[in-house]
N, C-alpha and C positions, 0 to 999 in steps of 0.2 A: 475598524480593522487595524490591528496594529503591525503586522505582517505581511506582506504581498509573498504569496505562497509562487515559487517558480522552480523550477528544476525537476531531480531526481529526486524523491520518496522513496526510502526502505520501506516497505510495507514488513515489519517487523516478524521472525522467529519468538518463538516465547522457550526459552531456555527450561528444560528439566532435571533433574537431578537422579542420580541412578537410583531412587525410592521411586520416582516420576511425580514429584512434587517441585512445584516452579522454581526455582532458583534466582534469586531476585540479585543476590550478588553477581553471579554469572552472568542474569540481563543487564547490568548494570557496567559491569565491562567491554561487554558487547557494545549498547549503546556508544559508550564513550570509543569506542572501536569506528563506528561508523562514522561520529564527530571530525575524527582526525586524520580520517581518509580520504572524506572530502564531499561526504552524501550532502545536499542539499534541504533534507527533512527528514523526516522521521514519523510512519507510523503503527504504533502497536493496535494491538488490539484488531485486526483484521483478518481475515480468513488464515493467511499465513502464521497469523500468530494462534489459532485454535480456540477465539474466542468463545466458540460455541461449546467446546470444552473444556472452560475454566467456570470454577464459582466466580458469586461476585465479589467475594475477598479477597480472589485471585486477582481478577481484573484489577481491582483499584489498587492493588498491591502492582503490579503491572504499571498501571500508569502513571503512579506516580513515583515509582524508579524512573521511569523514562524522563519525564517532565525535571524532575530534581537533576537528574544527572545532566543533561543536554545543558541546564541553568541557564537558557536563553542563548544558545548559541545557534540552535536551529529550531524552524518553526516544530513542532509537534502537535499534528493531529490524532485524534483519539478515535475508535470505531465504535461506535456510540448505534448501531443499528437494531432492531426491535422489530417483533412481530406487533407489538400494542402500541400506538403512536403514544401512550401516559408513557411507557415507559422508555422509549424513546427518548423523550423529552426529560423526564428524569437522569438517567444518562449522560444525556448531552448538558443539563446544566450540574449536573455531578463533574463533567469533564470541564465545563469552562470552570468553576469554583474551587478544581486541582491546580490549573494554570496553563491549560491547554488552550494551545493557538486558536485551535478547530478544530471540528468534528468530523469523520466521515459517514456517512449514513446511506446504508444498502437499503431498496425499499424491502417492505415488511415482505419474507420470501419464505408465506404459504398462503397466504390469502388470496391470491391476484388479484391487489385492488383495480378497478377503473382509471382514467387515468382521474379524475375527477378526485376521486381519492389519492390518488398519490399527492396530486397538486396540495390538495386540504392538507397531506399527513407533512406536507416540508413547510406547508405555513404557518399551521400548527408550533414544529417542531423550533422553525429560523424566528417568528414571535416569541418566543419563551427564553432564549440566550441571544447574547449581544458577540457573539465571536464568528466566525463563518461557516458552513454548510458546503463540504465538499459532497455532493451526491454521487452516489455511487452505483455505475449500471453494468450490471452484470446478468443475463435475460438466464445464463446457464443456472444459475443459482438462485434468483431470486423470481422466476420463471416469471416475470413480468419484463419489459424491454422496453427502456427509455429512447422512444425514437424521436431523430431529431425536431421534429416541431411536438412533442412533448416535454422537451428539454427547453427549449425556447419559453413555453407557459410558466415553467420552474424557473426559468433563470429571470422574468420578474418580481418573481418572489423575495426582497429585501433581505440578504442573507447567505443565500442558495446562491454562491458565487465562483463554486468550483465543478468539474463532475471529473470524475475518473471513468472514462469511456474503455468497457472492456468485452470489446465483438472485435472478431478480428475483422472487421468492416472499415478499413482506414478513412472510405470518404466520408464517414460520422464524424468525424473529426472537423471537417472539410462543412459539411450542414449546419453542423452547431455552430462553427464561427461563424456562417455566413448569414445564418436565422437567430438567433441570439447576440452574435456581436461583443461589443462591452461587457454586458451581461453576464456573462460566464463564460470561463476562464477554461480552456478542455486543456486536461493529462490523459496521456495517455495510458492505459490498462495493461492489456499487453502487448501491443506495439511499441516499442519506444522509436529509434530510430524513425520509423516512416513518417508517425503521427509527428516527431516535433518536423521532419520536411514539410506536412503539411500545414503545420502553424499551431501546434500544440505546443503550451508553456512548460509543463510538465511530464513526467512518467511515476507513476505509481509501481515501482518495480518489484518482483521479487529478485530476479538477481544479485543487486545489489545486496543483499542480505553474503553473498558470498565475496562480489567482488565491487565493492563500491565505488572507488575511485574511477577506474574504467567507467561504469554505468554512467556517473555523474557526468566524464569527459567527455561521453559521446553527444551529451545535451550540450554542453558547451560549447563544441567544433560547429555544430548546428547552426541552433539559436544566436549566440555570443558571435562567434568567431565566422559563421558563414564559411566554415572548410567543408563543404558536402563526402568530397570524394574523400579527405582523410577520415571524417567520420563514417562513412561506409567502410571505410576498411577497419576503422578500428570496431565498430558493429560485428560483420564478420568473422574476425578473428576471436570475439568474444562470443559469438552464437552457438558452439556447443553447451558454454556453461547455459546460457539463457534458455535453452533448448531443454537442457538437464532439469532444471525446473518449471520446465511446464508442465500444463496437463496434469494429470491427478496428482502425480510425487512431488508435485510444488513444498510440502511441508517437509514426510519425510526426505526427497532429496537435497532441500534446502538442508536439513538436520545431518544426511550424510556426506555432502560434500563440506559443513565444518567442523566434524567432528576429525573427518580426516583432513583437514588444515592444523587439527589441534589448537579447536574449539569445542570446550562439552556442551552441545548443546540437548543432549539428551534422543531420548526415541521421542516419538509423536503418540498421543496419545490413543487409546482405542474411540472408535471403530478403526481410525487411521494404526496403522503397523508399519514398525521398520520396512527398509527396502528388501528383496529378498536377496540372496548371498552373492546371485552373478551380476546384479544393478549396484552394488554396493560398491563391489569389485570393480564399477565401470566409475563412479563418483571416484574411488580414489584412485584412479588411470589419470580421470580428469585433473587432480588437484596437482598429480605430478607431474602430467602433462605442462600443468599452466603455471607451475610454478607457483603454486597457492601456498598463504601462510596468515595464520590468524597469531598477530603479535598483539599481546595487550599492555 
């Protein structure tokens, strides 16, 4: 490993162009955006970024903007998840052979393997690349649920040395470290604040996609600096925006709270549709609310 993965992760937007074709200059700005504000990591290719809705031309177009631009400045993992464990693995050493840190990887979410099989499909996957396996558990979407002493079986697995935990069940946080240990490394999903109280390394945010720096600060008063109370308040005072992107508008409202920062980030692709005219109207309440500004 040549990275110790810690902090705040952008779980990245995928910029569109007004045809609704990717715009890789625009993600490329962006990126270098998050660099210099203070984000911690960086990753594309993940639900927020609509991986489900890109070709795979897109994708590797995608990732290696990101990779090339960051140029080692911040770890960069790749969402490399797969209903076929081949492909899968394809992917993911497609991703380590771009120059990506690491991978993250949702379990295969229509099949609901056993857990017997999941175990197989990450050792499988963490045998075939030499970079690390940030697993990714999300039961809403992947209708399986990494519970913690199935986490625990995974985080033996050579590799399988991260998970991005995303139930709003903060004491997983709390089992994983205490059943796994060394082992595996928990970020929080979408908890941030509570999970790093609880002894999570990381946050896998989308927020940060809007307001970086904050997001980043709040792991640091935490973790770093042990200010509890000042990073509760600065949580707080940022919990409408965090708020603003949850729940289903995670994409499009990630997309219109930058657009009205004055950032193109484009619409969200079909079946996902713009916000509708009075939530739109509420994202850019919020941006001048908070004093938001996307400088590139």
């Amino acid at each position: 490993m040549t990275k110790k993965f810690r902090g705040v992760y952008t779980v990245m937007i995928t910029p569109l162009d007004e045809h609704g074709a990717v715009d890789l200059k625009a993600l490329a700005a962006f990126t270098d955006w998050q660099v210099r504000q203070g984000i911690h990591g960086l990753i594309p290719l993940g639900s927020t970024g609509e991986f489900l809705s890109l070709s795979e031309d897109e994708r590797d177009g995608v990732a290696r903007t990101v990779i090339e631009t960051v140029a080692g400045r911040v770890p960069v993992l790749i969402g490399a998840g797969a209903e076929d464990t081949r492909e899968c693995v394809r992917l993911s050493c497609k991703a380590e052979a771009m120059g990506a840190d690491g991978v993250m990887i949702i379990p295969p979410f229509y099949s609901t393997p056993t857990e017997d099989e999941l175990v197989h499909h990450y050792r499988t996957v963490a045998s075939s690349i030499s970079i690390p396996i940030m697993v990714y558990n999300n039961p809403a979407t992947a209708n399986v649920d990494l519970k913690p002493e199935l986490v625990k079986r995974i985080a033996e697995i050579d590799g399988c040395d991260y998970i991005k935990e995303s139930t709003l069940e903060v004491t997983r946080v709390r089992d994983i470290i205490r059943l796994a240990g060394d082992n595996m490394t928990v970020f929080g999903g979408i908890l941030g604040f509570e999970s790093f109280v609880m002894g999570a390394q990381g946050w896998v945010a989308v927020a940060s996609n809007i307001a970086p720096g904050p997001m980043a600060r709040i792991f640091e008063l935490v973790a770093d600096e042990r200010k509890i109370d000042e990073a509760r308040a600065l949580y707080l005072h940022w919990l409408p925006i965090i708020q603003a992107v949850g729940g289903q508008a995670y994409v499009a409202g990630s997309k219109s709270l930058l657009r009205h920062m004055g950032f193109g980030a484009g619409a969200p692709r079909p079946p996902r549709l713009p916000l509708p005219t009075e939530q739109d109207a509420a994202m850019k309440k919020l941006v001048q609310d908070f004093g938001l500004k996307f400088d590139a």
